[in-house]
C-alpha positions, 0 to 999 in steps of 0.5 A, spaced: 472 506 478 474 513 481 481 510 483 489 511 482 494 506 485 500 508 488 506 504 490 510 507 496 518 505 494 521 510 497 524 507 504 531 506 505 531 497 505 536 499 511 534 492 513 534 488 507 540 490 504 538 490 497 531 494 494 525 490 497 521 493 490 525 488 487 525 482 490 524 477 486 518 472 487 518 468 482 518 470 475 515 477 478 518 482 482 514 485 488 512 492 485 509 487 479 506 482 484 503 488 486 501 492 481 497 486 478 493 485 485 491 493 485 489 492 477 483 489 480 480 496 482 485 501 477 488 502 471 492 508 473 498 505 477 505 508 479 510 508 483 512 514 489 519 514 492 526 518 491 527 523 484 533 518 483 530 511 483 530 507 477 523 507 474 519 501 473 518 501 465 511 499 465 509 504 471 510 512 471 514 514 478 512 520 482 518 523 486 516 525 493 515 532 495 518 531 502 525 528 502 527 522 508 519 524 511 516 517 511 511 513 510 506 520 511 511 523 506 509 518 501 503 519 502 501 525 502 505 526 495 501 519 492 495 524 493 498 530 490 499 526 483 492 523 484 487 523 478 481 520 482 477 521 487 480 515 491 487 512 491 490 506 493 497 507 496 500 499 498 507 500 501 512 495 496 515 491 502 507 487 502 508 483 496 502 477 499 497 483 497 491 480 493 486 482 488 480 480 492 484 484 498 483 490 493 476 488 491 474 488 498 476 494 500 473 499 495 466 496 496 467 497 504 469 504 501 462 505 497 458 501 503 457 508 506 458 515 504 462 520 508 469 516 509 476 518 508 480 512 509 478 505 508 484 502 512 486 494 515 486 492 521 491 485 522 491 480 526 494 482 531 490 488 531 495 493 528 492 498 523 495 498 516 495 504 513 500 502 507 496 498 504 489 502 504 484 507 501 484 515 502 480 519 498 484 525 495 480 531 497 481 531 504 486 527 505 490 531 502 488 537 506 491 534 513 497 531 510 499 537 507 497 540 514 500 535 518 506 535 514 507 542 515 506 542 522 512 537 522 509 530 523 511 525 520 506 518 522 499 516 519 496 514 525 495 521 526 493 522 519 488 517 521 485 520 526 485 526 523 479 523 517 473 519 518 475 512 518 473 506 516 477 500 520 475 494 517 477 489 522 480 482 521 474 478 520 471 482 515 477 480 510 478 473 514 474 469 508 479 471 503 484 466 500 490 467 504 487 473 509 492 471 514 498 472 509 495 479 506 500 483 512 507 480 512 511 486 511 518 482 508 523 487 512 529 482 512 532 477 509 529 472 514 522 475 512 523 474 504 524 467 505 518 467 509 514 471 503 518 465 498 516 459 502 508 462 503 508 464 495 510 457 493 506 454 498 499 458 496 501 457 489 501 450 490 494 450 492 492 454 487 494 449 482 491 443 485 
């Protein structure tokens, strides 16, 4: 598959007090949850945050290109290190993300030629740009433009690209499609994401 992941760990976790790529679920940390669920699509995954992170022993580090830039800025540095003609970047405080997810998006993505971006919508209608599908070659192009031009959020990105929203309903038949977007921001929302993993865990089991 045409396709290099990427895992964004560059925030500041000013909320949550400790680094949210390592919060623990289980045996496995976040980052590792989710590098097994983008594994679906691609054996190239790495992480992309700060030049002084701690790197993951199994997973290569990019250092963002723009220093305290955001989201967008994590973005645009996952395109410059892509290999492929697609990559996924997920931000590392989505740890409920699934395999099927995954699977979903990039057949969305290969559905019609001419997109840019494959992009979730929530359930409460909001896009997610961090856990979505942008093909390198033009994605790139504007993110450098736009960063340039000193902006620093994805939805302009977004609206600048041919992109393909993928509403709620198209992912609702998934397991566990209502917890897919729960970012794990707080303490209080890690020990949500804890009860919700335990809970989908037990189910599976069954």
């Amino acid at each position: 598959m045409s396709v290099d992941g990427f895992i964004l760990v560059g925030g500041a976790s000013s909320r949550m007090g400790a680094d949210k790529s390592r919060l623990m679920f289980g045996k496995q940390a976040s980052v590792e949850r989710i590098a097994n669920a983008l594994s679906v699509v691609t054996t190239q995954i790495r992480t992309v945050g700060r030049a002084e992170q701690q790197p993951w022993p199994a997973l290569s580090h990019v250092v963002d290109l723009h220093s305290h830039w955001g989201a967008l800025g994590g973005i645009n540095a996952a395109l410059h290190a892509c290999e492929s003609e697609w990559a996924a970047i997920v931000a590392c405080d989505l740890p409920l993300v699934t395999s099927e997810l995954f699977r979903r998006l990039w057949l969305i993505s290969h559905s019609k030629p001419g997109y840019d971006a494959v992009v979730p919508i929530q359930g409460d209608n909001r896009p997610q740009p961090l856990c979505a599908l942008y093909r390198r070659e033009r994605s790139l192009q504007i993110t450098d433009a736009l960063i340039a031009a000193g902006e620093h959020t994805p939805r302009v990105l977004l609206a600048a690209v041919a992109t393909r929203w993928v509403s709620a309903d198209e992912l609702s038949d998934l397991t566990n499609a209502e917890h897919f977007f729960l970012n794990v921001n707080t303490p209080e929302d890690y020990e949500r994401a804890k009860l919700i993993l335990a809970k989908m865990e037990k189910n599976s089991s069954r």
